[in-house]
N, C-alpha and C positions, 0 to 999 in steps of 0.2 A: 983636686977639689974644684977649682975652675971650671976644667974639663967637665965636671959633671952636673954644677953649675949651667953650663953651657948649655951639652945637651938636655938637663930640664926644662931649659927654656925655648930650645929648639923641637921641645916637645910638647909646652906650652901650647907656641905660635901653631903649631900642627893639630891641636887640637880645638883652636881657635876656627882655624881655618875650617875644618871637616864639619866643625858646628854650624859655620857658617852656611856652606856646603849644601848641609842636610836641612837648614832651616830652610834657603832660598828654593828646592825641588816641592819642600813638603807646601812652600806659599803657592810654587806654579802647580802643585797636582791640587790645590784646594781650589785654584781658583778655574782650572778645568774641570774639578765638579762643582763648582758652582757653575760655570756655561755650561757643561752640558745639562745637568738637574735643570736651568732654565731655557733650556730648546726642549727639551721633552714634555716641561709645561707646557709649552706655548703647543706641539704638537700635540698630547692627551686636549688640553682644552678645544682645537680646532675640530680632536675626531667627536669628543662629545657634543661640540657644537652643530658638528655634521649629521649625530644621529639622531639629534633633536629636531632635525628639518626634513618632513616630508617629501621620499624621491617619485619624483615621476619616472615609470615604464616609459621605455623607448614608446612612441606614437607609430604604431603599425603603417604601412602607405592606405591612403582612403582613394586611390585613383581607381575606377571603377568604367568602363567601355560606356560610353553613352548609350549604345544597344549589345545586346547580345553578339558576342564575339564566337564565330565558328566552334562548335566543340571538334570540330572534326581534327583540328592539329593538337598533337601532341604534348602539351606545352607545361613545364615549368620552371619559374624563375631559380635564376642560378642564384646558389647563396652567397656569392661575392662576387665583385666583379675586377678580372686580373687585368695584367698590362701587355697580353697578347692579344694578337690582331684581332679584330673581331667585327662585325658589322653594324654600323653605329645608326641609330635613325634619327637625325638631327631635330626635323620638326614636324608638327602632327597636327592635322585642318581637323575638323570636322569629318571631312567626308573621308579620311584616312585613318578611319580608328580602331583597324583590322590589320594595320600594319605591325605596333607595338610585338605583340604576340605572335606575327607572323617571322617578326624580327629575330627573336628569342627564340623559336623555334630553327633558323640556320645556323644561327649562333651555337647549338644544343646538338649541330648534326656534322657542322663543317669545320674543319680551321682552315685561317687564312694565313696568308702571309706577310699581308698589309693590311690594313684597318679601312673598311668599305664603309662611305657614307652613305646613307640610303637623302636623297633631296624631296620632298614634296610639294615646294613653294617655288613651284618652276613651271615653266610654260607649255616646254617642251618635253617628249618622252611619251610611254616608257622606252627607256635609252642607258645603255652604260657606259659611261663616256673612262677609256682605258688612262689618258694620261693622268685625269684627276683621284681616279677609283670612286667613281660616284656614281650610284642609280641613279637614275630620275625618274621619279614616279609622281605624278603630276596629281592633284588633287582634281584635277578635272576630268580625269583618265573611268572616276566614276561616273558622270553624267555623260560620258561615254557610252558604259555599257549601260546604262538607262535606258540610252536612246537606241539601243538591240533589243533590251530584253522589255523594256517597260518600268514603269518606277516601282509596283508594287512588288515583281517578279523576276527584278534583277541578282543573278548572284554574287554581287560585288564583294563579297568577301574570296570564294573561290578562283575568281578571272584575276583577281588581285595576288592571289598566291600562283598560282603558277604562272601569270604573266613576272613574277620578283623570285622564281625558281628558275624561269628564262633566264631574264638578266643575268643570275648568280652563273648560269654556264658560264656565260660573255668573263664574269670576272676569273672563274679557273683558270678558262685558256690565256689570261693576260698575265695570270698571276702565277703560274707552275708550269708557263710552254707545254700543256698537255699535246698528244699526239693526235692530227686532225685528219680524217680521210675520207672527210669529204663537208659540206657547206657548214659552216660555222652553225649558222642559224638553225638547220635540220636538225643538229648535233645539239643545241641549247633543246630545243623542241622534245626530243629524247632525253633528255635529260631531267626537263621538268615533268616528264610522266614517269621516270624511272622512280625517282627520289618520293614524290607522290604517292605512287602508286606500293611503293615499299614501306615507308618511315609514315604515313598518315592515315589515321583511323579513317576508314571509310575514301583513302584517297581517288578512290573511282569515280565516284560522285564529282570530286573537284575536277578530276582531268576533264568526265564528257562537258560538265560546264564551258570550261573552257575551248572545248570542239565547239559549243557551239554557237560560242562567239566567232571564233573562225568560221565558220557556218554561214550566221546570219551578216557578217562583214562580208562574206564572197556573194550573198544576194544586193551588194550595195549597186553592184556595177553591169549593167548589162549589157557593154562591150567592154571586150578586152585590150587596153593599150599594149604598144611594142613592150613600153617601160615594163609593163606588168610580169612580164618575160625574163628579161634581164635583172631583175630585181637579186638582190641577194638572198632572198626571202622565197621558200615557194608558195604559188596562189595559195588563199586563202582555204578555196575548196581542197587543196592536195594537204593543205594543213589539218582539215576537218578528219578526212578520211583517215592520214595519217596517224591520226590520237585514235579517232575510236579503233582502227586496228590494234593499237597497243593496249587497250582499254582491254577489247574482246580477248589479246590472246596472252593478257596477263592472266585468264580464267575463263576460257570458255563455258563453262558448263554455267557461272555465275552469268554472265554477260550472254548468251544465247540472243538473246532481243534484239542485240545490235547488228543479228544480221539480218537484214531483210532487204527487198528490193528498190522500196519505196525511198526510203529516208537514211537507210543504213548501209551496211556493206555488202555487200554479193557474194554469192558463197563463193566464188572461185577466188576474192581476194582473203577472204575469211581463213579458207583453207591452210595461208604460208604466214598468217596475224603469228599464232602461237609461237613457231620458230623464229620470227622476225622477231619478237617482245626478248623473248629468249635469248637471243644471243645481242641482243641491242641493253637488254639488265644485265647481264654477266658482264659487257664486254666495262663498261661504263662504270659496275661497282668493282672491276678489278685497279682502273686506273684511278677511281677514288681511293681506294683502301688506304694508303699513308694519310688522305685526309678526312677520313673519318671519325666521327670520336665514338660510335655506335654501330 
C-alpha cells in the first residue's frame, strides 16, 4: 500500500513537472508571436508607408557635347561599366569635347591589360608616356590645328581621333610586347589608319584629314634640319603620302582622286598603295585578334 502510495506521488510530482513543462514552451511560443506579429507590423506599416510616397524615375544623364560630336564614330554607351582594364578619361576642357565619345568608342573595340588614362590638362603632348600608362592630349593640341586649318575649317574632331588611335598603338606595344619590324611610330601611323579605316563610318574622311595635317605641318619648315632625319618619326611630308596611300588602296575605285600629280600620289606609287593597305590590314588585325572585342 505504501509502495503505491508512493508511486502515486511520484506520479503526482511528474505530472507537476510536464505541466509545468508545457506551460513555460506554450509562454515562450506566445511571446515569439507576439515579436514576430509586431515586426511584421512595423514592416506591413513601413511598405504601406512606402507606397504612399511618390518614387522618382532614375534622372537619365542630361550631359549633352557643347557642339555636335562627329557622327562618323561608332558609338555607344556601354550599359555598365566593369572592373577590367579600360581606358579612362580623367578630365575634359572645353576644347576636348570630342574626346568623351572618342573614348568609348576604344573602349567598345579594344581590351587592355591595364587601365589607360587619357590627360588633357597638361602642357605637353600628344605623347604616351609607357611608365604611367597615360596619353597626353593637351587641350591646346586644338588651337594647334587651328592654326593649319583655320578656325572655321578646322577638323578637330577627326586629327583628334586618329592623332588618340596613334597613341593607342604606343600603349599595345607597351602593354602586350607586340611584334615590331620596323619604326614604332610608322607602325602606330598604320595602325591608326587600319582601325579607322575599318571599324568607322566613313573612316576615310578622318584618315585624309589627318594627311593633311601632316601635309600642312611639312609646309612649316622650309629647310630641312640634320634632326629632322634622325627623328624617330618620319618627315611630315613621308607621313602625308604615306596615309593617302593607305586611304587610296583601302578602295581604289572609291578614292580615284587621290591620284594625281599635283597634290596627290603618282601613279607609279599608286600602283603598289592596294597591296601595301592590304597586307599592312591583315598583317595588324591578325596580331590584334585576342584584343579585339569586335
Amino acid at each position: 500500500m505504501g509502495r503505491i502510495i508512493a508511486q502515486g506521488r511520484e506520479t503526482d510530482y511528474l505530472h507537476i513537472i510536464m505541466s509545468k513543462v508545457i506551460a513555460d514552451r506554450f509562454c515562450l511560443n506566445t511571446r515569439l508571436r507576439t515579436l514576430i506579429g509586431a515586426m511584421l507590423a512595423v514592416v506591413l506599416s513601413s511598405c504601406a508607408w512606402s507606397d504612399s510616397q511618390p518614387v522618382e524615375a532614375p534622372v537619365a544623364s542630361q550631359w549633352q557635347p557643347q557642339t555636335p560630336v562627329s557622327d562618323r564614330v561608332v558609338h555607344s554607351a556601354p550599359d555598365s561599366y566593369s572592373a577590367e582594364p579600360r581606358m579612362v578619361l580623367r578630365s575634359v576642357i572645353s576644347r576636348d569635347k570630342y574626346l568623351p565619345e572618342q573614348v568609348d568608342f576604344i573602349n567598345e573595340l579594344l581590351k587592355f591589360k591595364q587601365t589607360v588614362t587619357v590627360l588633357t590638362e597638361v602642357e605637353e603632348g600628344p605623347l604616351f608616356d609607357p611608365d604611367t600608362q597615360e596619353i597626353w592630349m593637351p587641350g591646346s593640341f586644338a588651337d594647334v590645328v587651328e592654326s593649319y586649318f583655320g578656325k572655321e575649317d578646322a577638323p578637330i574632331a577627326d586629327v583628334y581621333l586618329h592623332t588618340l588611335v596613334h597613341e593607342v598603338g604606343h600603349v599595345l606595344y607597351s602593354q602586350y610586347d607586340l611584334p615590331l619590324l620596323a619604326r614604332e611610330e610608322d607602325a602606330a601611323d598604320a595602325l591608326a589608319s587600319v582601325l579607322l579605316l575599318e571599324y568607322v563610318e566613313d573612316g576615310a574622311s578622318v584618315v585624309l584629314n589627318a594627311a593633311d595635317m601632316f601635309g600642312l605641318e611639312s609646309e612649316q619648315f622650309e629647310k630641312l634640319e640634320e634632326s629632322d632625319f634622325w627623328s624617330e618619326h618620319s618627315l611630315d611630308i613621308q607621313r602625308f603620302y604615306t596615309t593617302l596611300c593607305h586611304v587610296y588602296g583601302s578602295d581604289p575605285a572609291a578614292h580615284a582622286d587621290l591620284v594625281n600629280e599635283e597634290n596627290g600620289l603618282s601613279q607609279d606609287r599608286a600602283e603598289t598603295c592596294q597591296y601595301e593597305y592590304e597586307r599592312i590590314r591583315q598583317g595588324w588585325l591578325d596580331v590584334l585578334k585576342p584584343y579585339l572585342k569586335r
